[in-house]
N, C-alpha and C positions, 0 to 999 in steps of 0.2 A: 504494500500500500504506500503508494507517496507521501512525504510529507505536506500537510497542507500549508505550510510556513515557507516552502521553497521558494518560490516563483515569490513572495512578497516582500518589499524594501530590509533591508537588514535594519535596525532599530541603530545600530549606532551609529549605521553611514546610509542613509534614504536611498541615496545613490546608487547603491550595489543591491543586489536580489541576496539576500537570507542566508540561500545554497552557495552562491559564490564567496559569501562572507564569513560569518559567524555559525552557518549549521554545522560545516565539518568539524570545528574548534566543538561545537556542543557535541556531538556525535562521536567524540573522541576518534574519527578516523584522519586529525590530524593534529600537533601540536602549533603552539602561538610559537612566531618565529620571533616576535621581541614583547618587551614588556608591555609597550603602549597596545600590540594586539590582544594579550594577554586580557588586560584593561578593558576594550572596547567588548570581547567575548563575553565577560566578566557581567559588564551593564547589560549587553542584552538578554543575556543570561536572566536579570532581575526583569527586565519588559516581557522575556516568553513564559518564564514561571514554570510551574508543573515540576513534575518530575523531570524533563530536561534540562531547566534553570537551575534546581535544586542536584542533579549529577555533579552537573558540569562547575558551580561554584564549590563543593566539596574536593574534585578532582584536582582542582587548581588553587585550593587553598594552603599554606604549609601548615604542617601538623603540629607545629608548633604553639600555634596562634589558631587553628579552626576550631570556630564554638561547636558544639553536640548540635544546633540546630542549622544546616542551610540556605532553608529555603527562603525562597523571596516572597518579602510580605505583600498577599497575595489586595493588599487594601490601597497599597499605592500602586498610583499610574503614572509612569513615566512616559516625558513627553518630548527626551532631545538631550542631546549629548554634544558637550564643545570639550575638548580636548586642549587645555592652559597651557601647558608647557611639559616637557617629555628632559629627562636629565638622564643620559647615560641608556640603557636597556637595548640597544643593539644584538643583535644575533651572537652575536662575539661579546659580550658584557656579560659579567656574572651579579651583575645585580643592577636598579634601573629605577628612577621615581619619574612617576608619570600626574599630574596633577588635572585635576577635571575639574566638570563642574556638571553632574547631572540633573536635570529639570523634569520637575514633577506638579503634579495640579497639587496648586498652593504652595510651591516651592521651588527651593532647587535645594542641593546637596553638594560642597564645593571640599576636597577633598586631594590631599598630596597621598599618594599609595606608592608604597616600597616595594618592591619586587625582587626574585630572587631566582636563579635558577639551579634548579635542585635535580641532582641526578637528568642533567640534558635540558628539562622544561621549566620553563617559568612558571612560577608559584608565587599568590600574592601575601606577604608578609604581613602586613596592617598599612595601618593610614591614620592620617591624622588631619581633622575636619577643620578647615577652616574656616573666617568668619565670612 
């Protein structure tokens, strides 16, 4: 059965279809080639929710820092992703802070996240919310 999310804008770049973006990162049939990808899989991860959102943020969390619970709260709507400034996380970098700022009804969420790559794949370490 296809996914019915394929064919549909990818949530963190309008621009791209889903399948071309973010489904393989969700579908673990492939990994994020730097942090800032990492990042963007990450948020959409929270916009698709379910069981796929909830995988895929557990997979790419380190185990150092992942709460017992993943899943994206299923109460907020995310409406748009700008991408602040990106330090380091390159394919070649063993660690990488990407900073955003995700927008939600009633809000946004603006946020510097650390990254790490751990055994090959990047994994997000924590963050630290800005004002």
């Amino acid at each position: 059965m296809p996914d019915p999310l394929a064919r549909r804008p990818c949530p963190c770049d309008p621009a791209r279809a889903y399948d071309a973006c973010c489904g393989p990162l969700h579908r673990g049939a492939e990994p994020a080639a730097t942090a800032e990808r990492l990042m963007r899989s990450r948020y959409s991860a929270h916009v698709v929710g379910g069981r796929v959102g909830a995988d895929h943020l557990f997979r790419t969390w380190h185990p150092r820092t992942r709460p017992d619970d993943t899943a994206p709260d299923p109460t907020v709507t995310w409406t748009g992703l700008e991408v602040l400034d990106v330090v380091d996380g390159a394919a070649t970098d063993d660690e990488g802070v990407v900073e955003f700022r995700a927008h939600h009804e009633g809000g946004a969420l603006h946020e510097r996240s650390a990254f790490a790559r751990r055994a090959g794949r990047w994994v997000y370490v924590d963050g630290v919310l800005e004002p």
